[in-house]
C-alpha positions as CSV (number, residue, x, y, z in Angstrom):
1,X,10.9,-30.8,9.4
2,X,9.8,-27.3,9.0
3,X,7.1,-25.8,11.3
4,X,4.1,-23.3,9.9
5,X,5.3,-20.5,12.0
6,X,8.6,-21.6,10.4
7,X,7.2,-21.2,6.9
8,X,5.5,-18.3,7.5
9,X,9.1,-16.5,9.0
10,X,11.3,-16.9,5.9
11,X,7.9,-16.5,3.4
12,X,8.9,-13.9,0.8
13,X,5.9,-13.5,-1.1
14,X,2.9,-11.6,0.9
15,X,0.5,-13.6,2.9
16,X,-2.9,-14.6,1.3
17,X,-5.1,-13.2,3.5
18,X,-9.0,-12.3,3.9
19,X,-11.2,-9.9,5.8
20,X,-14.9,-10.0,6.4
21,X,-17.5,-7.4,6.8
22,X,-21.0,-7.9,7.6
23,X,-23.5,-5.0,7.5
24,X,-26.5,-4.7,9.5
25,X,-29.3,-1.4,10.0
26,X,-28.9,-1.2,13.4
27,X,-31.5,1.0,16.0
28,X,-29.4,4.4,15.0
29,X,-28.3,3.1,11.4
30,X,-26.1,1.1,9.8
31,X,-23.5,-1.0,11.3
32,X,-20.7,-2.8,10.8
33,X,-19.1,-5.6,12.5
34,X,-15.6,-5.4,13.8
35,X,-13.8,-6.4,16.8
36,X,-10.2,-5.5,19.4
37,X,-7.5,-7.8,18.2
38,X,-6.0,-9.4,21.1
39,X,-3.5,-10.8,20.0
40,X,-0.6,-11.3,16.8
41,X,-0.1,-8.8,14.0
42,X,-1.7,-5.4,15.0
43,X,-3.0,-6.6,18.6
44,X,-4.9,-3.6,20.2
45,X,-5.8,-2.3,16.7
46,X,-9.8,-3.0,16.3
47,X,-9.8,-4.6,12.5
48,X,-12.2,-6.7,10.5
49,X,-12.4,-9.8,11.1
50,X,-10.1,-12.2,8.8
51,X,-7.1,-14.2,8.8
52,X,-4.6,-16.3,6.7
53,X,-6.0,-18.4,4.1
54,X,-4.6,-21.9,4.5
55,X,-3.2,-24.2,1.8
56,X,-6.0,-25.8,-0.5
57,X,-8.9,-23.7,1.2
58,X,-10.2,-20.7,-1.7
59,X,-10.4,-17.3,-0.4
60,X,-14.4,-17.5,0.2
61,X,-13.9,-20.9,2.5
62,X,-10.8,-19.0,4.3
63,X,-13.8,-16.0,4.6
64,X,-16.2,-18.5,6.2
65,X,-14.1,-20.1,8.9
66,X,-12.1,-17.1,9.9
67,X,-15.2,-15.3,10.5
68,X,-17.2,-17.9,12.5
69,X,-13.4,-19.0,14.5
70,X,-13.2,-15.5,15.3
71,X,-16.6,-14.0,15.9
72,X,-18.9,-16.8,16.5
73,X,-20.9,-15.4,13.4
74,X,-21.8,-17.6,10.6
75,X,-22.3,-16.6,6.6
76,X,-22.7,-19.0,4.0
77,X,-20.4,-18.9,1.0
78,X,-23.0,-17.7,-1.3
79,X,-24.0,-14.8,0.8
80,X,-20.8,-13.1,1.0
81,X,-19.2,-10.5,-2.1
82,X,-15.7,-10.4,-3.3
83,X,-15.9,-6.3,-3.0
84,X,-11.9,-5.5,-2.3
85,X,-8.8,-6.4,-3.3
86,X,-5.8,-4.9,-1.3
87,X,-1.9,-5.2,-1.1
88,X,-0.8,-4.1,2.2
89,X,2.9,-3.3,2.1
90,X,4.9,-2.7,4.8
91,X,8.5,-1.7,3.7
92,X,10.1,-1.9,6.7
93,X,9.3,-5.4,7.4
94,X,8.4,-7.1,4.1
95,X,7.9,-10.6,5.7
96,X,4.6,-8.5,7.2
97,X,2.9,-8.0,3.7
98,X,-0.2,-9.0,2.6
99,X,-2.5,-9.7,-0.1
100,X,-6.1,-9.4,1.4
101,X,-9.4,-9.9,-0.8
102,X,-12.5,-8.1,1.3
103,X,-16.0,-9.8,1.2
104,X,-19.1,-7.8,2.7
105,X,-22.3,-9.8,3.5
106,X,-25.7,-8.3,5.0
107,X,-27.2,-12.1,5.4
108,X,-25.7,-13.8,8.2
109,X,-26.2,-15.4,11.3
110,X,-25.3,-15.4,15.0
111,X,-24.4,-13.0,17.9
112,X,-21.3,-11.7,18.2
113,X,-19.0,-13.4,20.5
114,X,-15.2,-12.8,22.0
115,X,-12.8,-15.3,20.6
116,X,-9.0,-15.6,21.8
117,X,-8.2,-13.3,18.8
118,X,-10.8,-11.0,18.7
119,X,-13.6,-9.2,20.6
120,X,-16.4,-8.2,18.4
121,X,-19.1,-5.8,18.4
122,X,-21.0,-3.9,15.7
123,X,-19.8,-0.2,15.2
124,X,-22.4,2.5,13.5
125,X,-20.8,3.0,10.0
126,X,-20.7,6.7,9.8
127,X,-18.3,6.8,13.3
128,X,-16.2,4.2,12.5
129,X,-13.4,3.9,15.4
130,X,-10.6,5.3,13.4
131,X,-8.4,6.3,16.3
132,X,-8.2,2.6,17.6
133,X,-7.7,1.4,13.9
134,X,-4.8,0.6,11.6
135,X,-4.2,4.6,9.7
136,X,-4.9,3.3,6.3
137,X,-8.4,2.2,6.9
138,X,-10.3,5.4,7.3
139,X,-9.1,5.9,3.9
140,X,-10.8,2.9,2.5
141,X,-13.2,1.3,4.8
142,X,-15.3,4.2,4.0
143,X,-15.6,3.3,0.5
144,X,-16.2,0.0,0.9
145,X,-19.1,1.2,3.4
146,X,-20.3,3.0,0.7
147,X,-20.5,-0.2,-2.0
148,X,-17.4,0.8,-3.9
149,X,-15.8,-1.9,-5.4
150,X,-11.7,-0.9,-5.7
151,X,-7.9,-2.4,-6.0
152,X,-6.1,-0.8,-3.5
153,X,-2.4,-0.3,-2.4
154,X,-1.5,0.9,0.8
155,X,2.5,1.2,1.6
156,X,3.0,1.7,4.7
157,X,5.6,4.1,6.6
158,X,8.7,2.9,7.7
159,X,7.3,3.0,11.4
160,X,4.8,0.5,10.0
161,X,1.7,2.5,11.7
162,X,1.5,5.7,9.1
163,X,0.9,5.5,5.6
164,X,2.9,6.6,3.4
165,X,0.9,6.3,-0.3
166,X,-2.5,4.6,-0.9
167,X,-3.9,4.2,-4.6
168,X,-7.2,3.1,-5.1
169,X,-8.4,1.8,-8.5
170,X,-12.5,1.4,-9.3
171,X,-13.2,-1.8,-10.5
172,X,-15.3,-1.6,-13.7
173,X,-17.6,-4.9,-14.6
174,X,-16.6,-7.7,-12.2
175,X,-13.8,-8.1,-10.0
176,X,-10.7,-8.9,-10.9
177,X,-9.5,-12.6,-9.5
């Protein structure tokens, strides 16, 4: 019998995966929610939250849980938008790789709360904490900030921190699935 963590070790295809941001105006402006990752892939780094979608859950139910398991926040299905697709690529350790779709939501519920995984709190959006974060995202998280909706690819460096090419392509009419 093969284990998850099994599965997930000899997986050649890139992990399904999700991020969630939600967006609030804030006493100096807008903010956005993201939180320290304390443990797993990228540990220390502060990321959105997210996480692996499991098998038979869609990308918007995987969105949901992984959001309310990792920050205590709550966000109904309806209320979040598909605004991101992005293949993270890591050359240097394929088995790392990832296909992530991004949903942003502005209605939502709940405080913030630490989890095992992650501790949250909101960040103003225009000083985002880009030294603490993964390189690639101050080169999209901005965008997506600014209500861009984009198919991105980020290869990563061999060290697997820099990057080492990003293409972004504008999504025109809806998003692609």
């Amino acid at each position: 019998m093969t284990s998850s963590a099994d599965a997930s070790v000899n997986r050649t295809q890139p992990q399904p995966v999700v991020l969630v941001l939600l967006l609030r105006e804030g006493p100096t402006g807008r903010e956005v929610l993201l939180g320290r990752k304390l443990t797993g892939f990228g540990a220390g780094n502060v990321v959105a939250p997210g996480g692996k979608i499991e098998p038979g859950e869609s990308p918007v139910q995987a969105a949901v849980r992984e959001l309310a398991e990792e920050t205590g926040m709550r966000v109904a299905a309806g209320d979040l938008a598909h605004r991101a697709n992005i293949a993270f690529r890591f050359p240097a350790s394929p088995r790392s790789d990832m296909d992530c779709r991004v949903f942003v939501a502005t209605v939502f519920g709940g405080q913030p709360a630490a989890s095992g995984e992650l501790d949250a709190r909101w960040y103003p959006a225009q000083a985002l904490p880009v030294r603490d974060m993964w390189q690639d995202a101050e080169r999209w998280l901005p965008l997506l900030l600014d209500g861009q909706r984009f198919t991105a690819t980020v290869q990563m460096a061999p060290d697997n921190l820099g990057v080492a090419n990003l293409r972004v392509q504008q999504w025109n009419g809806d998003a692609p699935a």
